[in-house]
N, CA, C, O and CB atoms as a CASP TS submission, in Angstrom:
PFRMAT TS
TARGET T0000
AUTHOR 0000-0000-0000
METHOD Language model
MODEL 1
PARENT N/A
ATOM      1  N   UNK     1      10.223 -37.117   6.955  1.00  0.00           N
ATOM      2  CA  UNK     1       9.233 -36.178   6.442  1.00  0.00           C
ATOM      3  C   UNK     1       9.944 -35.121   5.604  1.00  0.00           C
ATOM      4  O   UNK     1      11.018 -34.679   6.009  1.00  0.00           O
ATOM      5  CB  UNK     1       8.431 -35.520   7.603  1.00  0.00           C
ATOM      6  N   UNK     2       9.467 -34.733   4.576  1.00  0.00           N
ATOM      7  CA  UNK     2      10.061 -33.664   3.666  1.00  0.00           C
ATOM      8  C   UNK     2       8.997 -32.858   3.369  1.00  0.00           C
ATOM      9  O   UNK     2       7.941 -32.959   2.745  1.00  0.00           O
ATOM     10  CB  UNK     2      10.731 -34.160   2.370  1.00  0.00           C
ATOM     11  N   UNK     3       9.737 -31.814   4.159  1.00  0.00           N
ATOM     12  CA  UNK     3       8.952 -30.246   4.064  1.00  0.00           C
ATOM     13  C   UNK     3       9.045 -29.323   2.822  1.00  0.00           C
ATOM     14  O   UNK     3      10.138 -28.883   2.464  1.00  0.00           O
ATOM     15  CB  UNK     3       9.538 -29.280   5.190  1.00  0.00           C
ATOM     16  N   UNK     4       7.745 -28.993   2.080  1.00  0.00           N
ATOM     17  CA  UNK     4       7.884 -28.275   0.199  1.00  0.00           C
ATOM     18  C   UNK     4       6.955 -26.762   1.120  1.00  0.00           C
ATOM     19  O   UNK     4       6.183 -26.553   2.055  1.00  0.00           O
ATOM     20  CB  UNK     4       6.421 -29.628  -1.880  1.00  0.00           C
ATOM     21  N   UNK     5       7.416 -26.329   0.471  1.00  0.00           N
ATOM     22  CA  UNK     5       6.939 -24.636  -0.132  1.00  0.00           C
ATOM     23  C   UNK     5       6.759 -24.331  -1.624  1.00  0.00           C
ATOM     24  O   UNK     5       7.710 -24.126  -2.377  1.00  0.00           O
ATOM     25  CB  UNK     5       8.130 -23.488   0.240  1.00  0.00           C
ATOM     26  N   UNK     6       5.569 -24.317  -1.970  1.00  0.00           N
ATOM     27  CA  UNK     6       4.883 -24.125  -3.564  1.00  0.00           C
ATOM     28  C   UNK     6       5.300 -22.650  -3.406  1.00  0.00           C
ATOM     29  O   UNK     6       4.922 -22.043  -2.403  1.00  0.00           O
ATOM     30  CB  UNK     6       2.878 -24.490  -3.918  1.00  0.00           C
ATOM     31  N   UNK     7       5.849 -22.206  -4.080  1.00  0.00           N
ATOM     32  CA  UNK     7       5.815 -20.749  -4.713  1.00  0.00           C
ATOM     33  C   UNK     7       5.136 -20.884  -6.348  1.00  0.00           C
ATOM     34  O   UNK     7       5.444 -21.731  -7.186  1.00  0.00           O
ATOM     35  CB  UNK     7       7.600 -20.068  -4.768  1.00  0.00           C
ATOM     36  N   UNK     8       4.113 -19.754  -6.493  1.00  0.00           N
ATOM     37  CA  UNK     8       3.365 -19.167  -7.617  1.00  0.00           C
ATOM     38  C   UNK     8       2.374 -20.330  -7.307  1.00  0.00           C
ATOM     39  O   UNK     8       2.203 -20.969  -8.345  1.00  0.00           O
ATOM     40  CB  UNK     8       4.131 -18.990  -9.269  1.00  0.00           C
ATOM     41  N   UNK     9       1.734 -20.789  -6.380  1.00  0.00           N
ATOM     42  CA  UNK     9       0.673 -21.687  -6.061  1.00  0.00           C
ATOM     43  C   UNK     9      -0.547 -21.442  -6.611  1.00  0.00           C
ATOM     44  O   UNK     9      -1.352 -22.368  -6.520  1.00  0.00           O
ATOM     45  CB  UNK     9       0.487 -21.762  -4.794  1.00  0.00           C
ATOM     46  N   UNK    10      -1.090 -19.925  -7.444  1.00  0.00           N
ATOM     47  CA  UNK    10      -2.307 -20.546  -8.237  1.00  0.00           C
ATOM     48  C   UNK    10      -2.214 -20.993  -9.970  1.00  0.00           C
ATOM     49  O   UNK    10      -3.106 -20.989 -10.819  1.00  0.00           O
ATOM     50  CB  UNK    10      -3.468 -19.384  -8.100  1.00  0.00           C
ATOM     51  N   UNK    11      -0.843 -21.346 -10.071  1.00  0.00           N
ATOM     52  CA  UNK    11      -1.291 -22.005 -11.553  1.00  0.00           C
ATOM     53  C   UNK    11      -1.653 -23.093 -11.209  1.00  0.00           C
ATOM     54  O   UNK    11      -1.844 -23.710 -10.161  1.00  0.00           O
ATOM     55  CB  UNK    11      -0.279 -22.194 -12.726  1.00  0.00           C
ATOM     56  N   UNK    12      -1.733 -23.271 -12.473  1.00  0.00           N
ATOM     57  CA  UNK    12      -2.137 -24.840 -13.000  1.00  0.00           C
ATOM     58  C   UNK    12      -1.112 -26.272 -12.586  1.00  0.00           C
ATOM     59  O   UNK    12      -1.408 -27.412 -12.228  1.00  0.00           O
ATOM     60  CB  UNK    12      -2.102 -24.739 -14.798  1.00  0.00           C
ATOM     61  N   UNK    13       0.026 -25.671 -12.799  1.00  0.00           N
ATOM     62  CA  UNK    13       0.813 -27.055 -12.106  1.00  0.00           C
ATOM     63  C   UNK    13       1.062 -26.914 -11.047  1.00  0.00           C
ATOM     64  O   UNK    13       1.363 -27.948 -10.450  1.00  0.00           O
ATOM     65  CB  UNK    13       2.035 -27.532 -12.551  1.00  0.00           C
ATOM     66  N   UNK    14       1.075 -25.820 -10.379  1.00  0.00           N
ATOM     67  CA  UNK    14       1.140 -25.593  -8.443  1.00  0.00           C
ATOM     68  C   UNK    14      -0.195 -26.496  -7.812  1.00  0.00           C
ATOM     69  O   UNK    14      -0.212 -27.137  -6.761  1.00  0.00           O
ATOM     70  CB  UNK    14       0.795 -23.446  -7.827  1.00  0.00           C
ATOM     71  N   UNK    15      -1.374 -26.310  -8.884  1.00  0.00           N
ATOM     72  CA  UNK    15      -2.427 -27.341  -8.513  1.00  0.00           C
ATOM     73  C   UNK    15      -2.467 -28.500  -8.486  1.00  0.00           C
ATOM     74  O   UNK    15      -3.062 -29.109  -7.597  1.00  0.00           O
ATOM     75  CB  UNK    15      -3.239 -27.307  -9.006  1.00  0.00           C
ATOM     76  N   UNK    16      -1.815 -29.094  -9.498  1.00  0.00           N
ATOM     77  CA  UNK    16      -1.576 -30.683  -9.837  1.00  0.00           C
ATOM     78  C   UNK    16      -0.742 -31.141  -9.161  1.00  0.00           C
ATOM     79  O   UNK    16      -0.842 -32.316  -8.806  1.00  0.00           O
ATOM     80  CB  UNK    16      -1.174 -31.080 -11.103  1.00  0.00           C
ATOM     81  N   UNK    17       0.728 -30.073  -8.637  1.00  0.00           N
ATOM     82  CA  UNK    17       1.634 -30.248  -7.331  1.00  0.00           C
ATOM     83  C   UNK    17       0.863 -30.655  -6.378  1.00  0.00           C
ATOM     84  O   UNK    17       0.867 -31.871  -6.188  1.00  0.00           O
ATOM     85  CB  UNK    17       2.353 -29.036  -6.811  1.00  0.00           C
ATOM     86  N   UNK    18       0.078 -29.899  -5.595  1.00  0.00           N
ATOM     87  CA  UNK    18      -0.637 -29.812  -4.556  1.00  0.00           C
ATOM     88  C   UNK    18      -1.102 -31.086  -4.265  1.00  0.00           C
ATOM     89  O   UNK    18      -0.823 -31.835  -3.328  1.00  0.00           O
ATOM     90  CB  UNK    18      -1.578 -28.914  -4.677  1.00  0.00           C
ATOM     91  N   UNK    19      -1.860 -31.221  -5.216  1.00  0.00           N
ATOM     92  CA  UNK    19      -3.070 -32.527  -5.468  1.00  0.00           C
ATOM     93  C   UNK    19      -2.160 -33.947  -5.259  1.00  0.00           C
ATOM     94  O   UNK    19      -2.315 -34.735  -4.326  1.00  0.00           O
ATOM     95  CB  UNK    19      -3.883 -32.514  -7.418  1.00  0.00           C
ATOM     96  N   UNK    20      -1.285 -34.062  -6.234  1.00  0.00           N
ATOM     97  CA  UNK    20      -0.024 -34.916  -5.942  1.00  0.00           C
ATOM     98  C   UNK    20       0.201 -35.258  -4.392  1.00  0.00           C
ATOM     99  O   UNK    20      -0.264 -36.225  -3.790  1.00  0.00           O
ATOM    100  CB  UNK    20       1.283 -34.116  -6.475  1.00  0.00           C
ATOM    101  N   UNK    21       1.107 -34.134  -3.832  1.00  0.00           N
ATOM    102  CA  UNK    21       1.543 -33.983  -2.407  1.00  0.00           C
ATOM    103  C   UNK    21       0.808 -34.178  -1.460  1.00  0.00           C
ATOM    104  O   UNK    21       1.341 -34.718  -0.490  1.00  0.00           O
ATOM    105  CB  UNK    21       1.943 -32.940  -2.125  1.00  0.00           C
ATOM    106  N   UNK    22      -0.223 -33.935  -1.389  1.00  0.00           N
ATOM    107  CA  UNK    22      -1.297 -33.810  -0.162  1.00  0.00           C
ATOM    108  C   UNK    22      -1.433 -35.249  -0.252  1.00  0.00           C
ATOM    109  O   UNK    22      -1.347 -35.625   0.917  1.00  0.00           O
ATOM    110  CB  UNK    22      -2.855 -32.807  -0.327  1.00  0.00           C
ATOM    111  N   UNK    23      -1.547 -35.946  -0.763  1.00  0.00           N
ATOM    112  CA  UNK    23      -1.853 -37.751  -0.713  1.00  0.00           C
ATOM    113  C   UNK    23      -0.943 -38.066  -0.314  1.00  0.00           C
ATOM    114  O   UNK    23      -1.037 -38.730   0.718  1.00  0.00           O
ATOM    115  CB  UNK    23      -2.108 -38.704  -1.912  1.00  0.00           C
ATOM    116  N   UNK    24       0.772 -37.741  -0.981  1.00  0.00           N
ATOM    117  CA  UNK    24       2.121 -38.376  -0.505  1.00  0.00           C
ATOM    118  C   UNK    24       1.968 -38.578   1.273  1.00  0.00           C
ATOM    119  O   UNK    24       1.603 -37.588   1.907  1.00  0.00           O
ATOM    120  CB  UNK    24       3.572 -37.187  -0.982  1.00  0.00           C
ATOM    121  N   UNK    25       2.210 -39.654   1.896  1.00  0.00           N
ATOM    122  CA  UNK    25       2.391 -39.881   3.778  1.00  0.00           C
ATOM    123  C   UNK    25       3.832 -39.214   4.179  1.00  0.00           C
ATOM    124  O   UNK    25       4.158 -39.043   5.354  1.00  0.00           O
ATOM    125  CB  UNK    25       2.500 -41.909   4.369  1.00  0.00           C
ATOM    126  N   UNK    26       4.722 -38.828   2.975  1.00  0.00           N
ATOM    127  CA  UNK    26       5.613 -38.003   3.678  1.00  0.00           C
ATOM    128  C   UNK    26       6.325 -36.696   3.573  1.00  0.00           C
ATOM    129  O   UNK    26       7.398 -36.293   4.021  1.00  0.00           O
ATOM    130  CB  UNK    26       6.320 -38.587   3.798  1.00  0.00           C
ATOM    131  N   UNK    27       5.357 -36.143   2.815  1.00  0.00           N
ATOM    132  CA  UNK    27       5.390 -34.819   2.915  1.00  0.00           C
ATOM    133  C   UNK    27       4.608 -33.968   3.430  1.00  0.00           C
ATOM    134  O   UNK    27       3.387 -34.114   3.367  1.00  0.00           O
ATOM    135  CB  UNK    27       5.484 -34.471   2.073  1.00  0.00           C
ATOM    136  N   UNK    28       5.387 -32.573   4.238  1.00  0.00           N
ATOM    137  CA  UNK    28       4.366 -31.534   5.161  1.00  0.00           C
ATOM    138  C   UNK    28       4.506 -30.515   4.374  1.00  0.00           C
ATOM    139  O   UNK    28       5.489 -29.774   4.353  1.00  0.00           O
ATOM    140  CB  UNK    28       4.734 -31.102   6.801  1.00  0.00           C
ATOM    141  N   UNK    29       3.512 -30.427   3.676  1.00  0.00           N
ATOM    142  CA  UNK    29       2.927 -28.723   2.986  1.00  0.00           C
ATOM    143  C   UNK    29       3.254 -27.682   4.185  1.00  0.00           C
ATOM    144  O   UNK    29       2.363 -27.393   4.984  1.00  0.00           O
ATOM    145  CB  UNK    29       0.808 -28.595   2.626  1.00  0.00           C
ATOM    146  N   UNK    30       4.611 -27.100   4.296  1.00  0.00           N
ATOM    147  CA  UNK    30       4.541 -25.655   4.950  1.00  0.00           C
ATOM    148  C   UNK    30       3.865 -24.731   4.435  1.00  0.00           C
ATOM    149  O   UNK    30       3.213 -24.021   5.200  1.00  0.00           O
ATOM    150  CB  UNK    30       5.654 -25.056   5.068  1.00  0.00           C
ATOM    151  N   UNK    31       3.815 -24.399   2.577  1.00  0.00           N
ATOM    152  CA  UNK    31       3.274 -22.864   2.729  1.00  0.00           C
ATOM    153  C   UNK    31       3.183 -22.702   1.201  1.00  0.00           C
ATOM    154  O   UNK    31       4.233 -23.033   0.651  1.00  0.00           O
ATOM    155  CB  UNK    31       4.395 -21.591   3.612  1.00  0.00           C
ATOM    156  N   UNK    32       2.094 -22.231   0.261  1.00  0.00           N
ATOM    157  CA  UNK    32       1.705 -22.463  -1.022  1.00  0.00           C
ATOM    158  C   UNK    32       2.053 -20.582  -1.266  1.00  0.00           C
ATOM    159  O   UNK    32       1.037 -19.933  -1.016  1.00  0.00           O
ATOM    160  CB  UNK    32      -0.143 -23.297  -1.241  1.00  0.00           C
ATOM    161  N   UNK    33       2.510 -20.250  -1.425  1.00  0.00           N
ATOM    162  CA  UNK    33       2.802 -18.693  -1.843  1.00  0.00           C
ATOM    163  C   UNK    33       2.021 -18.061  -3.376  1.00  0.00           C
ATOM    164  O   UNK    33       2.090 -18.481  -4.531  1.00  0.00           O
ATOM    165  CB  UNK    33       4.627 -18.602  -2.068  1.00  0.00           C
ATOM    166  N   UNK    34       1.359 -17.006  -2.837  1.00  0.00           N
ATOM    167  CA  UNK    34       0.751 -16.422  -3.824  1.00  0.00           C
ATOM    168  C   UNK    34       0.885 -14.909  -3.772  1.00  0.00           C
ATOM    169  O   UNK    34       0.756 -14.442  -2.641  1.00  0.00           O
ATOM    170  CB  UNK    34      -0.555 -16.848  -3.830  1.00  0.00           C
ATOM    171  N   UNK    35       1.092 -14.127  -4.655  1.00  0.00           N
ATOM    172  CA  UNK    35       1.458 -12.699  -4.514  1.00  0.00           C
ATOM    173  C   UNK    35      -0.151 -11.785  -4.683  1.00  0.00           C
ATOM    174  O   UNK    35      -0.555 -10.756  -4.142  1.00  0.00           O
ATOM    175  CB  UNK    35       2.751 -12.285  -5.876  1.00  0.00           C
ATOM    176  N   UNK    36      -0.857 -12.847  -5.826  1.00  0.00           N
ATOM    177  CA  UNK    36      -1.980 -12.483  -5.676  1.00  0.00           C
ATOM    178  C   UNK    36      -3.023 -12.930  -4.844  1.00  0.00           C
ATOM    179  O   UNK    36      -3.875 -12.048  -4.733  1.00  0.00           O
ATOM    180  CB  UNK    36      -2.270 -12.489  -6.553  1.00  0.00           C
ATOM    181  N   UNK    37      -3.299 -13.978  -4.198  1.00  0.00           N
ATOM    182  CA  UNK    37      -4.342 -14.611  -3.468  1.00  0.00           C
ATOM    183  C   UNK    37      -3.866 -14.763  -2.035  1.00  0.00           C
ATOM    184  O   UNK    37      -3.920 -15.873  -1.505  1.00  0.00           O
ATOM    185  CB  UNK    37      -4.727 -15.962  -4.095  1.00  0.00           C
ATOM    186  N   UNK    38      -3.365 -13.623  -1.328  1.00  0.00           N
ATOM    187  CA  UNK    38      -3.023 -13.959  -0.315  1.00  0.00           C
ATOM    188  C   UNK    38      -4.176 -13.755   1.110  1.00  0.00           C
ATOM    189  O   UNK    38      -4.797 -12.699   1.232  1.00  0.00           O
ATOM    190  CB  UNK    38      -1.806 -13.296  -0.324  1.00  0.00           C
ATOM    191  N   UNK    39      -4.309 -14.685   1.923  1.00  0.00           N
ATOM    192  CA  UNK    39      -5.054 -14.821   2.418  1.00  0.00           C
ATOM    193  C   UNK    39      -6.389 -15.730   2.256  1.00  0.00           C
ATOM    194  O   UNK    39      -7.322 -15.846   3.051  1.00  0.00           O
ATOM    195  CB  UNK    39      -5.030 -13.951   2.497  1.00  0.00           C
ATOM    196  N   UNK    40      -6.179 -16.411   0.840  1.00  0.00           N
ATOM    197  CA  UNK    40      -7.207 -16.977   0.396  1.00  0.00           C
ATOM    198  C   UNK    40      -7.164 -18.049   0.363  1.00  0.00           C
ATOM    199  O   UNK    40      -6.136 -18.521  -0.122  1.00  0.00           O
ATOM    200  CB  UNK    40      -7.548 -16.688  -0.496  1.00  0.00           C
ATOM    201  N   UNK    41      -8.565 -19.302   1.005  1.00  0.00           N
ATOM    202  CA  UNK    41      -7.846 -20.560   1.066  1.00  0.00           C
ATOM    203  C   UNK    41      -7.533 -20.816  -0.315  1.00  0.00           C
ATOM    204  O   UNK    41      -7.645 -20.093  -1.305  1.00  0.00           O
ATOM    205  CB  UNK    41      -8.628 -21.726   1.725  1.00  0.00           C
ATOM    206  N   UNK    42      -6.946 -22.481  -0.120  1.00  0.00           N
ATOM    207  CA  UNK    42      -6.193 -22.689  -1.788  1.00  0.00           C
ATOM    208  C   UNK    42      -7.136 -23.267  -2.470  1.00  0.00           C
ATOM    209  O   UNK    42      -7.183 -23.291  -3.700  1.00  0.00           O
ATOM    210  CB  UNK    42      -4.776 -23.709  -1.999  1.00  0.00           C
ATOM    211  N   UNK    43      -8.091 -23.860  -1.570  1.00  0.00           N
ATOM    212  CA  UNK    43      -9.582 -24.728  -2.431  1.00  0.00           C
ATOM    213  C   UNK    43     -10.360 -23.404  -3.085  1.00  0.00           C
ATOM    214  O   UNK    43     -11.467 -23.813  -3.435  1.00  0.00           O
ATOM    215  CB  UNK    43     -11.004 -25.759  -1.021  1.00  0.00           C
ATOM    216  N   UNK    44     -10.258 -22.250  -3.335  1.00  0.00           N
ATOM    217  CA  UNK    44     -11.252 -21.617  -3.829  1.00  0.00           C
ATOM    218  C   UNK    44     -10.776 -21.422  -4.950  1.00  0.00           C
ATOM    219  O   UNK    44     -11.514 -21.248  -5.921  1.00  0.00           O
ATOM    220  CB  UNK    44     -11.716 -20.576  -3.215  1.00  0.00           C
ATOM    221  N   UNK    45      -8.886 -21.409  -5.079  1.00  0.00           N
ATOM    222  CA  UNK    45      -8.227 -20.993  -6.359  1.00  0.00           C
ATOM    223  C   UNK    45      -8.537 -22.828  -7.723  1.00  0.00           C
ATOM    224  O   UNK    45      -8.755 -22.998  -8.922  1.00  0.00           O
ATOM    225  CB  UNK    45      -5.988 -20.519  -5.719  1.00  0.00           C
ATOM    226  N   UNK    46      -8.336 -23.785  -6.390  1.00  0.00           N
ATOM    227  CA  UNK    46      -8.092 -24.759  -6.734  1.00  0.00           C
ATOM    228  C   UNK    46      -9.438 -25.541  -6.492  1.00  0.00           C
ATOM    229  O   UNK    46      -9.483 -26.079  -5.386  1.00  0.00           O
ATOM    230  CB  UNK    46      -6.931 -25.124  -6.185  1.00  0.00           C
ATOM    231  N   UNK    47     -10.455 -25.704  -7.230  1.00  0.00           N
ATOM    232  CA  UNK    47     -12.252 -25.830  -6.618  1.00  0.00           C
ATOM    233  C   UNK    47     -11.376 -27.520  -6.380  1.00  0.00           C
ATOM    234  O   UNK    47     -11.580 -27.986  -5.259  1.00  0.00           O
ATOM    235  CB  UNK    47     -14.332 -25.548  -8.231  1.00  0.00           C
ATOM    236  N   UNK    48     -10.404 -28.468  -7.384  1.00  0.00           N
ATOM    237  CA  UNK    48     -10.519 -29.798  -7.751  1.00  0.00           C
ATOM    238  C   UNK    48     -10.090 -30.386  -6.067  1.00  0.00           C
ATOM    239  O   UNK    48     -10.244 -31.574  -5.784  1.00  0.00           O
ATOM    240  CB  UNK    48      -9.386 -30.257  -9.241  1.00  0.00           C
ATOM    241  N   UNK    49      -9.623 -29.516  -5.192  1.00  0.00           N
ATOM    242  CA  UNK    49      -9.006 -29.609  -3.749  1.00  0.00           C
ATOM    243  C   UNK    49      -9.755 -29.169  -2.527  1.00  0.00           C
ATOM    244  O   UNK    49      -9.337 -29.119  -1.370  1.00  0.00           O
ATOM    245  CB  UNK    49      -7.813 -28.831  -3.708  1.00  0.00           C
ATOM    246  N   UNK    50     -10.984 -28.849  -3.012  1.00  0.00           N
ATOM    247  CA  UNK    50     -12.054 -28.893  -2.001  1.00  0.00           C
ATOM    248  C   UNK    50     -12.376 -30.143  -0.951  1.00  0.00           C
ATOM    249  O   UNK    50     -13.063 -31.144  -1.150  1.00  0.00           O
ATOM    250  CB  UNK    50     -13.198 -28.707  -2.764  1.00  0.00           C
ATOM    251  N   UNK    51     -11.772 -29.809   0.026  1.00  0.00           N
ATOM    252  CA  UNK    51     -12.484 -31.476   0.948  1.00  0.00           C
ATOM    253  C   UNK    51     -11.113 -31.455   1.394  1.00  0.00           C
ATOM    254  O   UNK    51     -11.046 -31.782   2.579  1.00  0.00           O
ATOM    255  CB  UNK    51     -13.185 -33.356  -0.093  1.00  0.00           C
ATOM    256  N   UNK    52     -10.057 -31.204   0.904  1.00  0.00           N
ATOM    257  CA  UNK    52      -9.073 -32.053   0.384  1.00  0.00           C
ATOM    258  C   UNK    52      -8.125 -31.059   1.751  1.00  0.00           C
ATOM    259  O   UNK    52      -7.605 -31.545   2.755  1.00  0.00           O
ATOM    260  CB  UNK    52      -8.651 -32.002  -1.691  1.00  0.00           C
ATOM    261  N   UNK    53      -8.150 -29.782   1.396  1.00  0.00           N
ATOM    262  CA  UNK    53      -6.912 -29.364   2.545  1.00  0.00           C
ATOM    263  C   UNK    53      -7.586 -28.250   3.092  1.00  0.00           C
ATOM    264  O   UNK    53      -8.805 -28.137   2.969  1.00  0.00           O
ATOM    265  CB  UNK    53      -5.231 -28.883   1.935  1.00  0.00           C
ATOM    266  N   UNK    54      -6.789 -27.295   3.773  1.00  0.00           N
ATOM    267  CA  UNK    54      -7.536 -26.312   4.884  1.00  0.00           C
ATOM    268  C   UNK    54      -6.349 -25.407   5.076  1.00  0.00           C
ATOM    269  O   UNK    54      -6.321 -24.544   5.954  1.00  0.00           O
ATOM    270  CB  UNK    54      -8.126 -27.095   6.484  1.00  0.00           C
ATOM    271  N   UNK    55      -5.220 -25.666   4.097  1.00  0.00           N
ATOM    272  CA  UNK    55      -4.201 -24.277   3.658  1.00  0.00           C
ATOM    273  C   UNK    55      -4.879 -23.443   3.143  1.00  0.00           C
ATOM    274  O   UNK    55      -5.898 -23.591   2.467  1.00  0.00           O
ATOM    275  CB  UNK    55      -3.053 -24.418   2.643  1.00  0.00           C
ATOM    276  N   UNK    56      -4.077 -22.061   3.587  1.00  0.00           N
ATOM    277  CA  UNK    56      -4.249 -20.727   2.964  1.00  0.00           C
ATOM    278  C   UNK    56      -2.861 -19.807   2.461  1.00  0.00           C
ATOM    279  O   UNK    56      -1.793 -19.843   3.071  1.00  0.00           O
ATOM    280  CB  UNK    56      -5.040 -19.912   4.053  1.00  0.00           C
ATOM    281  N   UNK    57      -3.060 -19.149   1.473  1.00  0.00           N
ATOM    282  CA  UNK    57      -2.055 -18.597   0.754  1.00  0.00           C
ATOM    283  C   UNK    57      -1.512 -17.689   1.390  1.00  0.00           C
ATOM    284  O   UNK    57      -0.572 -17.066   0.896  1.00  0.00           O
ATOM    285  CB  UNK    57      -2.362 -18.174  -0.355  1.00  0.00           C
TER
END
């Protein structure tokens, strides 16, 4: 298993990261870092990941 930490997680390619990873079977999303959205899940920054995960920034 290979553990990622997204830092600057609401652009645009932290999204397409995300989207990527979350399908991969061997990687564990520890922690999507945002300086601005903290506390916020990541599906609200990211609507295309709705359904999809239940991380928060």
């Amino acid at each position: 298993m290979i553990n990622v930490s997204i830092v600057g997680g609401t652009g645009y390619t932290a999204g397409e990261l995300l989207r990527i990873l979350l399908r991969h079977n061997q990687v564990n999303i520890e922690s999507v870092i945002s300086t601005t959205s903290v506390g916020k899940r990541i599906d609200s920054v990211h609507r295309d990941l709705i359904g999809e995960t239940d991380l928060v920034y």
